[in-house]
C-alpha angles and dihedrals in degrees: 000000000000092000092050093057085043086057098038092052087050101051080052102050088042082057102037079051099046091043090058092036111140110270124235112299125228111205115227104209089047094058094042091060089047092059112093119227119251110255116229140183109315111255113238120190106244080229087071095038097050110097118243120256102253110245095226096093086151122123144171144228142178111265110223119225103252095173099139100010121115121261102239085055104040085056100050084053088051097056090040081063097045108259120130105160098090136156146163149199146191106275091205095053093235083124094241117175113231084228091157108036093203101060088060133086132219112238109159129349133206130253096029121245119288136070117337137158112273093237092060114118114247112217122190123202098207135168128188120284100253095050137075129260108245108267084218110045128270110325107232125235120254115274110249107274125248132177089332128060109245119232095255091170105142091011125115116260097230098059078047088061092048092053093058129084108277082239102057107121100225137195120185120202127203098226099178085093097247096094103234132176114252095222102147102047087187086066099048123084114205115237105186136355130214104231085043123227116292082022112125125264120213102145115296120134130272130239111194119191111207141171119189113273110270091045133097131257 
């Protein structure tokens, strides 16, 4: 009879146990690996999104007749109109520099007036306020000689110089009869060469007879 309450007790505790037993778990950290994140607008680098500088930085502007005006001047006007690409050169081909803007006069001008695209080079043909502008247009400056002496009467001696070979050995008289130094080669004319003009060139020196530019020969 013990043994059976014994029993009996124990059948009653098992089931009292097994009725308050720990439900299924559900781990946390499983399920939150199992949740998809929410998806939202894609991110885009502001270096990506930011639109690309066009390519096309060129502009244009109107061009001013500068024709007669001084140098100095007609480039200032240039530059108010937003050209900066300026040069000059001596109208009468003696080679001259435009040192001091203001002694120098305006004649032509390229490109001509009118709209052109503000990179264009300005190029202005000048000569120096007490002279004339060419009649026919700027007198070029002597090729660079080869085998034959050019013809260099009524040029400067000093764009002379610059044709010849680098080489060349030469010697400039002052042929007026004073004697002079031929120290600014821009303000001196040649007269007469020695090999004459049409004669050969191969490498012997130059003698170059000169008088200042409003002299006779």
């Amino acid at each position: 009879m013990r043994i059976t309450r014994v029993s009996a007790a124990a059948t009653l505790l098992l089931a009292a146990l097994t009725a308050c037993g720990p439900t299924a778990e559900t781990g946390t950290d499983d399920a939150a690996s199992t949740v998809a994140p929410t998806s939202g607008a894609p991110v885009t680098g502001t270096a990506e999104a930011a639109e690309e500088p066009s390519a096309d930085t060129e502009s244009t502007a109107t061009l001013p007749d500068m024709t007669g005006k001084g140098l100095q001047s007609a480039q200032d006007e240039a530059q108010a109109a937003g050209f900066y690409l300026l040069t000059s050169h001596d109208a009468l081909g003696r080679g001259r520099n435009q040192l001091l803007d203001r002694n120098w006069k305006v004649c032509a001008q390229t490109p001509a007036p009118g709209e052109h695209e503000t990179d264009t080079e300005v190029d202005f043909s000048t000569v120096k306020l007490e002279e004339s502008c060419p009649a026919s247009g700027d007198q070029a400056e002597p090729e660079e000689a080869g085998s034959t002496m050019p013809d260099f009467a009524g040029k400067s001696v000093k764009v002379a110089r610059q044709a010849l070979d680098g080489s060349t050995s030469i010697t400039v008289d002052d042929v007026s009869g004073q004697d002079r130094m031929v120290l600014m080669e821009s303000n001196w004319q040649v007269c007469s060469t020695d090999p004459t003009a049409g004669a050969q060139l191969d490498g012997q020196p130059v003698t170059i007879g000169a008088v200042k530019f409003g002299e006779s020969c």
